[in-house]
C-alpha positions in Angstrom: 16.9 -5.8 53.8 18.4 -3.3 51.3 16.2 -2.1 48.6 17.7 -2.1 45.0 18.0 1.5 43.4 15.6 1.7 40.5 17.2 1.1 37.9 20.3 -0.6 39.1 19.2 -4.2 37.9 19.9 -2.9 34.3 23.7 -2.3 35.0 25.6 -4.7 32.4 28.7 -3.7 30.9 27.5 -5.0 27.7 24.3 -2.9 27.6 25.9 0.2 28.7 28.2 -0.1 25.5 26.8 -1.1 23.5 23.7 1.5 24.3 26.4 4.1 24.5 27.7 3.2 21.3 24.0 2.8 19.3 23.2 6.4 20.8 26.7 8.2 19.5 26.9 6.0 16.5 30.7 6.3 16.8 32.9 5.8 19.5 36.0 7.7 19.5 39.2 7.6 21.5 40.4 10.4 23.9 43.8 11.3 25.1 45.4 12.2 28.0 49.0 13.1 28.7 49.6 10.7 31.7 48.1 7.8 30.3 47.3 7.9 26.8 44.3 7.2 24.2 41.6 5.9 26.1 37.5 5.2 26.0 34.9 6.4 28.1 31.4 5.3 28.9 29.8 7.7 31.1 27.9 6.5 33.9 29.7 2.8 33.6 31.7 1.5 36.1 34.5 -0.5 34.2 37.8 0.9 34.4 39.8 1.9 31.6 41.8 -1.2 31.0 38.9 -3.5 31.5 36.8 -1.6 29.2 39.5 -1.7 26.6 39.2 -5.8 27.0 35.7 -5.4 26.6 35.1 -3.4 23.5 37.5 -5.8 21.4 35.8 -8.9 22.6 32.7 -7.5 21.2 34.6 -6.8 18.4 35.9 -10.4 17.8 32.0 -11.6 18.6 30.8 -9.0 15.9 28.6 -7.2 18.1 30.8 -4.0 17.4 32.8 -3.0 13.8 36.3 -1.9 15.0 38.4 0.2 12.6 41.7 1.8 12.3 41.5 5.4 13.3 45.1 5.9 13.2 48.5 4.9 14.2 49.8 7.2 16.8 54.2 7.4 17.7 54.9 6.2 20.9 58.1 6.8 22.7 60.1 3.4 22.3 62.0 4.0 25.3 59.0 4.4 28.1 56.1 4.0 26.4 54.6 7.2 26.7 52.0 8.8 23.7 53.1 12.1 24.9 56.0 13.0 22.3 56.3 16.5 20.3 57.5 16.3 17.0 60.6 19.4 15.5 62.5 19.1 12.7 65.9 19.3 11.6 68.5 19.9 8.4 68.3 16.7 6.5 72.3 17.6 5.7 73.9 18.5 9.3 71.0 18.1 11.8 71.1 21.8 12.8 67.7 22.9 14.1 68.4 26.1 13.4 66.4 26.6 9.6 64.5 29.4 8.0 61.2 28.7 6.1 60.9 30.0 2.7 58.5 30.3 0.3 58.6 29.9 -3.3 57.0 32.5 -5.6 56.1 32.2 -9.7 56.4 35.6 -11.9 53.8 34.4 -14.3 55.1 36.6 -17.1 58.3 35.4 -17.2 58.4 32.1 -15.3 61.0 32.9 -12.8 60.9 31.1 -9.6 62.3 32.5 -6.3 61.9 33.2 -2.9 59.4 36.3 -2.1 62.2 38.0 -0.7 64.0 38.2 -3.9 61.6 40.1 -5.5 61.9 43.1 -3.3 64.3 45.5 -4.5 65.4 49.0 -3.5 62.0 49.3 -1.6 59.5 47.7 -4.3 59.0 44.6 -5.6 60.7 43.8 -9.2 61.5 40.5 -10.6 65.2 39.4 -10.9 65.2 37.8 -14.1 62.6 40.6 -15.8 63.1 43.3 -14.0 59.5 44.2 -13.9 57.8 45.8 -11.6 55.6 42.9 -10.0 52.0 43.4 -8.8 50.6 40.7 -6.6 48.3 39.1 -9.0 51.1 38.4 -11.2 53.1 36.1 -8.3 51.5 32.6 -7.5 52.8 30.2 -4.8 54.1 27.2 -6.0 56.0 25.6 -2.7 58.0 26.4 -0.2 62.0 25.1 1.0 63.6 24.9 4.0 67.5 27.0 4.4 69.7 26.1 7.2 71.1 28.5 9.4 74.1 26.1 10.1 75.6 24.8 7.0 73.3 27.4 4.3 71.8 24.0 2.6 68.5 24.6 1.1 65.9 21.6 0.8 62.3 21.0 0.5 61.6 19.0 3.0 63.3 18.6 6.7 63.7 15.7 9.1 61.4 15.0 11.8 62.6 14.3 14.9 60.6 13.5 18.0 61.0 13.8 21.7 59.3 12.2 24.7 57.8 14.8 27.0 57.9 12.3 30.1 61.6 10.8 29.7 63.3 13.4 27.4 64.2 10.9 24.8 65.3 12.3 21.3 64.3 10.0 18.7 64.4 9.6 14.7 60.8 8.2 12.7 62.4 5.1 12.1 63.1 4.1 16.1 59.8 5.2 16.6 57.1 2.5 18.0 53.3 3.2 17.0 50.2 2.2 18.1 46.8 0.9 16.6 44.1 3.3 17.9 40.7 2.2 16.9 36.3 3.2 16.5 33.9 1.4 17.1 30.6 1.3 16.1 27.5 -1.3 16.5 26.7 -3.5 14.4 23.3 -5.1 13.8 24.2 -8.7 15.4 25.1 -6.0 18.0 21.9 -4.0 18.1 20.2 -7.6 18.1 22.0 -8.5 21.4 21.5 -5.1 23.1 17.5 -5.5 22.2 17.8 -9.3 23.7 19.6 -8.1 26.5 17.4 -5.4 27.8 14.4 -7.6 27.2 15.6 -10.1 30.3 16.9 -7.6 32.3 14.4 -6.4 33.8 12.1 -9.3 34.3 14.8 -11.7 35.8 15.7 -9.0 38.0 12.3 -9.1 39.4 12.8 -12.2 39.6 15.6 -12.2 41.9 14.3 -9.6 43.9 11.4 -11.9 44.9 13.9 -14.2 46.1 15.7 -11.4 48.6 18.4 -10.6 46.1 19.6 -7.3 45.3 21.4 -6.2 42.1 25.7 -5.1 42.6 26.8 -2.1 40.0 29.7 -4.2 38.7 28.6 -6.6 35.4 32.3 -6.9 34.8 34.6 -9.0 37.5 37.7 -10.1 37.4 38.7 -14.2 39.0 41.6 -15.3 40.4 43.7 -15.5 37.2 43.3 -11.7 36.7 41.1 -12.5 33.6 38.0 -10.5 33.5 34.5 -11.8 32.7 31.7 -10.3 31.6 28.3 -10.9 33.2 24.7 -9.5 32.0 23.5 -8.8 35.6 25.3 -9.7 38.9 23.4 -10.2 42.5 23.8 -10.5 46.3 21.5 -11.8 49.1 21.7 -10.5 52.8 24.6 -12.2 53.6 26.7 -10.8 50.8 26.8 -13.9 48.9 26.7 -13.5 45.4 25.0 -14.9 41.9 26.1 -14.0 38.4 23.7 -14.3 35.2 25.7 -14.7 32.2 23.2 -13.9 28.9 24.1 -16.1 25.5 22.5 -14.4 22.9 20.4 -16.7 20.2 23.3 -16.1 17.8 25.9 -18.0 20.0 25.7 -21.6 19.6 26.1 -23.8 22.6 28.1 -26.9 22.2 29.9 -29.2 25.5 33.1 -27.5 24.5 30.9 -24.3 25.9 29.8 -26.3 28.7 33.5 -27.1 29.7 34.5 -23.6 29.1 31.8 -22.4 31.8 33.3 -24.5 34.9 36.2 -23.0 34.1 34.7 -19.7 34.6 33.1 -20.3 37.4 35.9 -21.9 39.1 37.6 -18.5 38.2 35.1 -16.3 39.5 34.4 -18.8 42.6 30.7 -17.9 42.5 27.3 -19.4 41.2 26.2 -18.5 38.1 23.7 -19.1 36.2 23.7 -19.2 32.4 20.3 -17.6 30.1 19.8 -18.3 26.4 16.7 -18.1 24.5 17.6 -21.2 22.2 17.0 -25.0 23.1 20.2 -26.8 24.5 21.3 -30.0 22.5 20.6 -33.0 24.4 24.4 -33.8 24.7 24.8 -30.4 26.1 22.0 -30.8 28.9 23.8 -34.1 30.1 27.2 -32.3 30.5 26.2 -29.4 32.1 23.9 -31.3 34.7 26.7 -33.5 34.9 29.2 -30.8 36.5 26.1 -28.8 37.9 26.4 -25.9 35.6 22.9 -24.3 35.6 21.6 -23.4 32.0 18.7 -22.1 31.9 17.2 -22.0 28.2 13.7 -21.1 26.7 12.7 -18.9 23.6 9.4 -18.1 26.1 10.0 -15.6 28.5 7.6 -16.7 31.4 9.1 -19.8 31.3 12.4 -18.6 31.3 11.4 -16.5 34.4 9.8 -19.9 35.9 12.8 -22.0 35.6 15.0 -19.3 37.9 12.7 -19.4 40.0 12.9 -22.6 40.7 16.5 -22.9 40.9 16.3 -20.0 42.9 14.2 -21.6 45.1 16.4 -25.2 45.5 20.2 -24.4 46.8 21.7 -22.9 43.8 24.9 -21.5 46.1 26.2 -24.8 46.2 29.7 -25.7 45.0 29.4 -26.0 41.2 31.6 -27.5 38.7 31.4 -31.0 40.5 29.8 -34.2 39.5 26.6 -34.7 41.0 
């Protein structure tokens, strides 16, 4: 039989971002040029799409605050984040420009480029025709003179361009994207406290029973859609068992109950569902109805109790169907 890792029963996608999270107090997108703004949770072994799913369903449960970080241009024609931004004469499009900046003679007022105060060698002011000592000149802008067509403006048109498809492309054809940061919140921290609390004594638990804990928290079914588990187990012949946590804050009505079959059918495993609150009677008949095993105390011995003895009776058996 192969002995679990220490430590491996604690692998849940939720904890480890949730932890993650709490310890950085911020998390913070990072980019890459191939594929974009991503997250990262070291150590955790959901991929970058799935974690993406995962952080805004914690979001939309409350157990992380998601805000705008900022809206980044993406290339409409491929896709890409990877774009470079240059600018051009808002009158003929010429890229060709010189920058210049615009210079006060406090004194007089007189406004002009700084190269129009240099004169035969020194520096003198057109309109005064002082000579002009440095503390007497204050910026006050800067415009923009084309090469091309001699125009001078103050500002210039961006213009972008897609490093992976070469696409040249004005601000308004541009596409943008909603980049986010999360950080916990305390219905969050609640849940990651709950969370840990079980994990380690209903892996125990399981291990008793010849079980042994898999890495992965986070699976996808047969429709693609991926579900999030708090622990996830296997016996010696491979066979596996999910435990699916429901914080106290959830509540659990038969609309849940129907929505579990459906997830196990998906997943085409057992699994087994822990909450710390007392079910509703109407709730218990349902889910014994279609065998959906619901395992509910606020005591954690007894919670430990109750898997064991559905551990110990033939929990692998086809669930979802009337008994």
């Amino acid at each position: 039989m192969e002995k679990p890792t220490e430590g491996v029963a604690l692998k849940s996608s939720v904890v480890d971002v949730l932890s993650y999270v709490a310890d950085r107090g911020i998390l913070k997108p990072k980019f890459n040029p191939e594929y974009g703004y991503y997250y990262e949770i070291p150590g955790s072994s959901l991929d970058r799409e799935t974690l993406m799913e995962l952080l805004d369903e914690l979001a939309s449960e409350g157990y992380l605050d998601r805000r705008l970080y900022f809206k980044p241009v993406r290339c409409p024609s491929c896709r890409s984040y990877d774009v470079s931004v240059f600018y051009v004469c808002p009158h003929c499009g010429s890229r060709d420009f010189e920058k210049q900046v615009l210079v006060e003679h406090i004194p007089c007022g007189y406004i002009g480029t700084i190269e129009g105060f240099q004169r035969n060698g020194g520096t003198r002011c057109p309109r005064c025709r002082v000579e002009v000592k440095p503390e007497t000149l204050r910026k006050v802008g800067v415009w923009f003179r084309c090469m091309n067509c001699g125009r001078a403006s103050p500002n210039l048109t961006p213009m972008h361009l897609c490093k992976k498809c070469g696409l040249e492309f004005t601000l308004n054809d541009a596409d943008f994207d909603m980049i986010y940061t999360y950080r916990i919140t305390r219905l969050g921290e609640r849940r990651l406290s709950d969370e840990k609390a079980i994990h380690r004594p209903l892996a125990d638990v399981f291990k008793e029973h010849g079980y042994v804990p898999e890495t992965k928290s986070r699976i996808r079914g047969v429709s693609g859609v991926a579900h999030t588990l708090s622990m996830l187990f296997r016996d010696s012949s491979g066979s596996k068992v999910g435990i699916v946590f429901i914080p106290a804050d959830k509540k659990i009505g038969v609309e849940n109950v129907v929505k579990f079959v459906s997830e196990i059918t998906d997943l085409e495993i057992p699994l087994i569902f822990v909450t710390p609150k007392e079910l509703d009677d109407n709730v218990k008949k349902l889910a014994n109805y279609y065998n959906v095993k619901i395992v509910s105390s606020s005591d954690l011995e007894e919670l430990k109790n109750k898997l064991r003895e559905l551990l110990s009776k033939d929990v692998l058996r086809r669930v979802g169907s009337a008994t």
